[in-house]
Backbone as CSV, one residue per row, in Angstrom:
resi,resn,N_x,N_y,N_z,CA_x,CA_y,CA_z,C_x,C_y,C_z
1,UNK,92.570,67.084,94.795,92.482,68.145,95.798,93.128,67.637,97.085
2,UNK,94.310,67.977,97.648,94.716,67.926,98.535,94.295,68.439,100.201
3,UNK,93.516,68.984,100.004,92.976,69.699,101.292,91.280,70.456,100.979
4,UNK,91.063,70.093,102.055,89.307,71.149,101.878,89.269,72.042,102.189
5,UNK,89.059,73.547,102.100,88.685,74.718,102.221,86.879,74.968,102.498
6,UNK,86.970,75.456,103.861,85.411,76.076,103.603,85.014,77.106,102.673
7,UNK,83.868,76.716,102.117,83.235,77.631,101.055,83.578,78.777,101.362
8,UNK,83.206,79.612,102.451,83.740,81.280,102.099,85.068,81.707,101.797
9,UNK,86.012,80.539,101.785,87.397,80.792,101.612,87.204,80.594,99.875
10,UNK,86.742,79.656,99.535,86.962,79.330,98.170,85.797,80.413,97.204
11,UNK,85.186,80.943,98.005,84.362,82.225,97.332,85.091,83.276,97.066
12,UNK,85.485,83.573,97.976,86.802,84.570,97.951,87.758,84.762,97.378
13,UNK,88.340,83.570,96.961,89.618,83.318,96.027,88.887,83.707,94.591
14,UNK,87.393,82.859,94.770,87.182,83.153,93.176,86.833,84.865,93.000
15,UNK,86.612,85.450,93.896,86.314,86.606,93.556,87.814,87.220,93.298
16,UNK,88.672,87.177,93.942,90.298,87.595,93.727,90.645,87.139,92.132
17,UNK,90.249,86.113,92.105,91.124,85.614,90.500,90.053,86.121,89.384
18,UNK,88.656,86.623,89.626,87.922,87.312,88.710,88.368,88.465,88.916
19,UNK,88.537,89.359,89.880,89.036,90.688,89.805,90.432,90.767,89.194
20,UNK,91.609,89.944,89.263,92.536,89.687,88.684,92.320,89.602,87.372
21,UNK,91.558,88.911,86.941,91.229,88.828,85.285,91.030,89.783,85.012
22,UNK,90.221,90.714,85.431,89.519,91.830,84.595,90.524,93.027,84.640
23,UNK,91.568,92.830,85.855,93.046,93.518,85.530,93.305,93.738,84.469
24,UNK,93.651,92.830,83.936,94.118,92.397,82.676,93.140,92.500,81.273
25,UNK,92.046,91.813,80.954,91.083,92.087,80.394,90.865,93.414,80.072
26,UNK,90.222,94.266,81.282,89.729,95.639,80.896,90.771,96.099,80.012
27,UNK,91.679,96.475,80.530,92.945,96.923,79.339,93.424,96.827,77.913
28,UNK,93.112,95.565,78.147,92.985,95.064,76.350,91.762,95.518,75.944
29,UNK,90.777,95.366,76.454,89.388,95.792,75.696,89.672,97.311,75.340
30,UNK,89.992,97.781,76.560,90.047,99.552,75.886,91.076,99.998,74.710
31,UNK,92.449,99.066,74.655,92.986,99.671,73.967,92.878,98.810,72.451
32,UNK,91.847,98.070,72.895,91.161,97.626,71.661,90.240,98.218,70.731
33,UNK,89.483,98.951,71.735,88.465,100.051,71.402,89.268,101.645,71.132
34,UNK,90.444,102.107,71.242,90.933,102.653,70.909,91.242,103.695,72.110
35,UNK,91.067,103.718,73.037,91.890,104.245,73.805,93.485,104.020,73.895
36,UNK,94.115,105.462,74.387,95.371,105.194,74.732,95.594,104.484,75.699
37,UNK,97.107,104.114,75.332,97.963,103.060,76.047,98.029,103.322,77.620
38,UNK,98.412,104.706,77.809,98.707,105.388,78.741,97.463,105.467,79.652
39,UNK,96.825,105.681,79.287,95.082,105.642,79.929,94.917,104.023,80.408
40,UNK,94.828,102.904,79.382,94.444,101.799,79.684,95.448,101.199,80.822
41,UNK,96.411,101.629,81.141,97.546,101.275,82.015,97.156,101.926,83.131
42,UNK,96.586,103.023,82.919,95.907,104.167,84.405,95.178,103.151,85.103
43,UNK,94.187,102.809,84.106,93.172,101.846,84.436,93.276,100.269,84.932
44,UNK,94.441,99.674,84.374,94.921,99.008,85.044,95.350,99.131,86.581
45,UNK,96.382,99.796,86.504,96.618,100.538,87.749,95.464,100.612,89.299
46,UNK,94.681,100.959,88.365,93.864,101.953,89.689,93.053,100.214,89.785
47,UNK,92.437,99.552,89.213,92.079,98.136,88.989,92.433,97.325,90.243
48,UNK,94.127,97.082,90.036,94.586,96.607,90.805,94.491,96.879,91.975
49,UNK,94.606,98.030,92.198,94.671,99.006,93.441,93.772,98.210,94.617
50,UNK,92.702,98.396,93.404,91.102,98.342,94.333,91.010,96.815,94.454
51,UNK,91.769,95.824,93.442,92.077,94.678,94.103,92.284,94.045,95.222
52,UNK,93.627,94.765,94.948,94.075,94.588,96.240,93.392,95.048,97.677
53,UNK,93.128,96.050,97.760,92.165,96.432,98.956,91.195,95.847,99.724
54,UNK,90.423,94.890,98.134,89.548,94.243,98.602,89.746,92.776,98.966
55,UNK,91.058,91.975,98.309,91.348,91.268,98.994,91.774,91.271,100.280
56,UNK,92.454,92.068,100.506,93.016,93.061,102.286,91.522,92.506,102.861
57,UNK,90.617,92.966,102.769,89.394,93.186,103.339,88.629,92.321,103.477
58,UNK,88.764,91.508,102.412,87.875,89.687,102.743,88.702,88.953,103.364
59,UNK,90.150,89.139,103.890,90.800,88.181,104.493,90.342,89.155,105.779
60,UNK,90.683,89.988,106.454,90.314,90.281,107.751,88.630,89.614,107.704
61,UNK,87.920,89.756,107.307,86.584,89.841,107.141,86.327,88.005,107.473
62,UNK,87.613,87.400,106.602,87.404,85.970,107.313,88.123,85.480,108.461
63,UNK,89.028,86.619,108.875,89.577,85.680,110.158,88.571,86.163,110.961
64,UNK,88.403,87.239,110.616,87.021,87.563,111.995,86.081,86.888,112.242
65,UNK,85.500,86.426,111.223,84.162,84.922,111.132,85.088,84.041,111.794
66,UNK,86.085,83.558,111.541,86.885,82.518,112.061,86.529,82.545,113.825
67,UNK,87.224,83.912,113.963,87.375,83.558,115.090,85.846,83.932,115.618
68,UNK,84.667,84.397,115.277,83.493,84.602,115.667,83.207,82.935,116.224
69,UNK,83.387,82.094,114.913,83.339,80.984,115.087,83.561,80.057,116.276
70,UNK,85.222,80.051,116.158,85.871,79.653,117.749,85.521,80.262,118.907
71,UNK,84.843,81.958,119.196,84.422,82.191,120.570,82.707,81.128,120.766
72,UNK,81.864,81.109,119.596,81.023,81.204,120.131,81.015,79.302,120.219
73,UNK,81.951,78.685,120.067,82.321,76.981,120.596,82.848,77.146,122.215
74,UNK,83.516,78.157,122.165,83.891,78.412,123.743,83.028,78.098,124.988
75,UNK,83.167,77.957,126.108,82.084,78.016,127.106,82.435,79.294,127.917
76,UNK,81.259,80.342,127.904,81.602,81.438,128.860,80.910,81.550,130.226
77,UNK,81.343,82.316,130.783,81.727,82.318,132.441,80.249,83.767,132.589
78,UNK,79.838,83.477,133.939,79.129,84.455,134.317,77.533,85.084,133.735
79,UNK,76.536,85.400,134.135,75.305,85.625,133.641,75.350,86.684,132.263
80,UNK,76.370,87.576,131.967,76.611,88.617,131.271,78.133,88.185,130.541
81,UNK,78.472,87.005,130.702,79.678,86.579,129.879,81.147,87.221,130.694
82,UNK,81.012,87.791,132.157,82.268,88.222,132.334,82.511,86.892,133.457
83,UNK,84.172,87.494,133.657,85.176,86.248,134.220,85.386,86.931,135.443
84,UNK,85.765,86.464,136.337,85.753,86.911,137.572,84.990,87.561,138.813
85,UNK,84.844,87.481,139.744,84.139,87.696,140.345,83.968,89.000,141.013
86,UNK,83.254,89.845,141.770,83.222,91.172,142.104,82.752,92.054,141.086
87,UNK,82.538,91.919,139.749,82.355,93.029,139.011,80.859,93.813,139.049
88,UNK,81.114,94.643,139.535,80.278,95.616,139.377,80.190,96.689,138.036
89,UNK,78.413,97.113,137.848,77.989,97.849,137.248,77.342,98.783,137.220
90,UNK,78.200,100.064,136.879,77.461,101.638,136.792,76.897,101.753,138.379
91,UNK,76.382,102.792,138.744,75.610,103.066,140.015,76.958,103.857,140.611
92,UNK,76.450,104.333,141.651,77.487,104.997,142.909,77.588,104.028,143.915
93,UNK,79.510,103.989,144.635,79.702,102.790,145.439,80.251,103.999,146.428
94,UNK,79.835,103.639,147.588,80.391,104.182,148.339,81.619,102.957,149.361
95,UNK,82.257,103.690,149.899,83.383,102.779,150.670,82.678,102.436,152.410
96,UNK,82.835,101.261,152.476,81.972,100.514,153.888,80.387,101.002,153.862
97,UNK,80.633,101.406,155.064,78.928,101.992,156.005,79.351,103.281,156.326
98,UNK,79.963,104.339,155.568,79.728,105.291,155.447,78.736,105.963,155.005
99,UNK,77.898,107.037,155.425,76.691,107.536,154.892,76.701,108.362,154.246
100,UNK,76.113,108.587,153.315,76.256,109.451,152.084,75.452,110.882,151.955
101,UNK,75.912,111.711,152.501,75.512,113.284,152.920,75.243,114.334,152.286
């Protein structure tokens, strides 16, 4: 093994290369069981589809932990986490010592 991967990365993969299998798999089983060709290829098809999607979806799903990760190593600024100074919240501001009528 050339490199270490954290576990949710290597969970993930295995879930990709089991959904990948069963690509393949389901298809043969059905047209083993006697379904058409044309059907078991649908099924393939749509298989993949949803593969793919869901790999789409565990990779955003891990850069987001990622970077959940890296903010919360960060050091943040301010009682409420904001940066700079002056910020105000909600209420009515009026301008100087003007009186409000």
């Amino acid at each position: 093994m050339t490199g270490h991967r954290p576990p949710s990365e290597d969970s993930s993969t295995d879930v990709v290369r089991w959904a990948a299998f069963s690509c393949v798999l389901v298809p043969v089983v059905l047209v083993w069981y006697g379904t058409s060709l044309a059907g078991a290829t649908g099924t393939a098809l749509g298989l993949a589809a949803v593969t793919a999607v869901c790999r789409i979806l565990l990779r955003r799903s891990e850069r987001g932990a990622a970077r959940l990760r890296a903010e919360e190593g960060a050091p943040r600024r301010g009682r409420h986490h904001r940066s700079g100074t002056g910020v105000r919240r909600g209420g009515r501001h009026t301008g100087g010592n003007t009186p409000v009528g």
